[in-house]
C-alpha positions in Angstrom: -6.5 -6.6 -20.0 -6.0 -8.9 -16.9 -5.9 -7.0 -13.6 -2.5 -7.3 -12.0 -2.7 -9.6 -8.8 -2.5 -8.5 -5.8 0.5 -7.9 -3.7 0.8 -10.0 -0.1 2.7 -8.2 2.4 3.0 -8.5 6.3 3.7 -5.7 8.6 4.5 -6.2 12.7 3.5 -3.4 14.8 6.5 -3.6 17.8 4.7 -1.9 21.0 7.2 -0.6 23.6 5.7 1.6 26.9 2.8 2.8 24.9 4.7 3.4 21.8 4.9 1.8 18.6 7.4 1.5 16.4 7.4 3.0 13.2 9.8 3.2 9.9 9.5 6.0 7.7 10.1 4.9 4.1 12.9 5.7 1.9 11.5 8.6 -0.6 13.1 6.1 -3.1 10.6 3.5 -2.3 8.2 2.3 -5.3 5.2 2.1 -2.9 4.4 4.5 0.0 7.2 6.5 -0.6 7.8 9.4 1.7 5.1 8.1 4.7 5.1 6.4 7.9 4.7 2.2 7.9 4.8 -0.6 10.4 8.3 -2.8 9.3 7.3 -5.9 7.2 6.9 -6.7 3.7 6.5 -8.8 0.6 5.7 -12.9 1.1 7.8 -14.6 -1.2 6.7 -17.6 -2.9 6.3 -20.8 -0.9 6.2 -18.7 2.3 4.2 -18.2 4.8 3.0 -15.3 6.3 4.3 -15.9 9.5 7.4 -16.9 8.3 7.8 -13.9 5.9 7.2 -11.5 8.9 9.6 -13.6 10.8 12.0 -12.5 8.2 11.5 -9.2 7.2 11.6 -8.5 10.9 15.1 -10.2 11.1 16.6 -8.7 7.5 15.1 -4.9 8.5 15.4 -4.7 12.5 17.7 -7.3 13.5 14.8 -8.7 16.1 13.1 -12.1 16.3 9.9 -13.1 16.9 8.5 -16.2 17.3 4.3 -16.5 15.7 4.1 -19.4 16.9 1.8 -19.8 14.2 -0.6 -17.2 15.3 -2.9 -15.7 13.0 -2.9 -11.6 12.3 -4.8 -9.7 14.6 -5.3 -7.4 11.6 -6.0 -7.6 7.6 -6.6 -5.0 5.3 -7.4 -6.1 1.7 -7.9 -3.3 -1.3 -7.2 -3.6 -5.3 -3.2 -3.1 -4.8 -2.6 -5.3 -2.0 -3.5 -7.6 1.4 -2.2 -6.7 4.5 -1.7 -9.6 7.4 -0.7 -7.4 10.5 0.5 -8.4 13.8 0.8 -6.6 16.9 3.7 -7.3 18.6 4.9 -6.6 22.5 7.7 -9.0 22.3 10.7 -9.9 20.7 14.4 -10.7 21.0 17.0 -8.4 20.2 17.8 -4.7 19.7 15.8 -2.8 17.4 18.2 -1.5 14.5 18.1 0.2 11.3 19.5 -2.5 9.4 17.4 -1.7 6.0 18.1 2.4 5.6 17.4 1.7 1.9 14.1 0.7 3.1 13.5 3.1 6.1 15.5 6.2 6.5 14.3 6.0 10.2 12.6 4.6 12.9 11.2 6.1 15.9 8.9 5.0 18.6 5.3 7.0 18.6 2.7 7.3 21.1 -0.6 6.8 20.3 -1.3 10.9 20.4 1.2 11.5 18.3 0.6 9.0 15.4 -1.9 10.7 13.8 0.2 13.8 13.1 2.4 11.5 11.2 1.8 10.7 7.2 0.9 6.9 7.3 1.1 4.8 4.8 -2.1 3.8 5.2 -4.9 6.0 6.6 -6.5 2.5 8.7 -3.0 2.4 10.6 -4.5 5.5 13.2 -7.2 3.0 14.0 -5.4 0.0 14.5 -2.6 1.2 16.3 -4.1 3.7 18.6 -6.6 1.2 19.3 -3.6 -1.3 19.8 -1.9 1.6 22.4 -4.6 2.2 24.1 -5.3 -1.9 25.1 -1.8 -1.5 26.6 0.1 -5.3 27.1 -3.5 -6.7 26.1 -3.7 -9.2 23.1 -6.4 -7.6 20.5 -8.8 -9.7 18.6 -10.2 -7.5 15.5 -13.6 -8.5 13.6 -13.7 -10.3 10.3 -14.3 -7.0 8.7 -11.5 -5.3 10.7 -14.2 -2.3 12.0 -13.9 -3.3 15.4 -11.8 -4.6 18.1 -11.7 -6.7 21.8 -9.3 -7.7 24.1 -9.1 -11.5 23.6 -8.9 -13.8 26.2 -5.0 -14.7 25.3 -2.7 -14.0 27.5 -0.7 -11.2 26.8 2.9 -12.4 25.3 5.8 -12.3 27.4 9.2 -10.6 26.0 11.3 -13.3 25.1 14.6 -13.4 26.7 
């Protein structure tokens, strides 16, 4: 029997003051229902990764961000799905729940208080209290996503 391929999703982790932003997913939801995620979602055909976060960003939070082309500072691969995620400390517009039938909330979390939260996956503690903890700085993760630096990019300036 031929394995089912694997989905390609994005996620953008929005950092405010030492929090992150966070959607809790609609108990409805085929895939991590019930749990914490970072907004984002499935690339559709043709589209980039960029682009697709670009969009999910716009469809489920009424924000924009501009990639710029910028690679993810995170990727998590397993058997069900890859992960391109981006840490994000700016964007235009106000944040808005404009998906509930995705996310029956958001809220912003500090990096001591992520890890009392369900997560829809266990790797996001990492990442994003790593991610809190660097403050405004750009992070630049290993190939094999077990470690992290501040790179030597400047920080990203909220867009007005």
């Amino acid at each position: 029997m031929p394995s089912r391929p694997r989905r390609r999703v994005v996620g953008g982790a929005l950092l405010r003051e030492g929090r992150v932003l966070l959607g809790h997913r609609h108990p409805s939801r085929t895939h991590f229902p019930g749990v914490w995620d970072v907004p984002g979602g499935h690339i559709e055909p043709g589209e980039s990764p960029q682009a697709a976060l670009e969009r999910e960003l716009r469809e489920e939070l009424g924000v924009v961000v501009d990639l710029g082309g910028r690679d993810p500072e995170f990727r998590l691969v397993n058997a069900d799905y890859e992960l391109s995620l981006w840490l994000l400390p700016a964007w235009q517009g106000d944040v808005a729940n404009l998906a509930p039938d995705e996310h029956d909330a958001l809220g912003w979390f500090a990096g001591d208080e992520v890890g009392s939260l369900e997560l829809a996956d266990p790797n996001y503690l990492r990442v994003l209290s790593a991610a809190l903890a660097a403050g405004k700085a750009q992070l630049q993760w290993s190939k094999d996503g077990k470690s992290v630096t501040k790179s030597s990019r400047p920080a990203a300036a909220r867009l007005p």
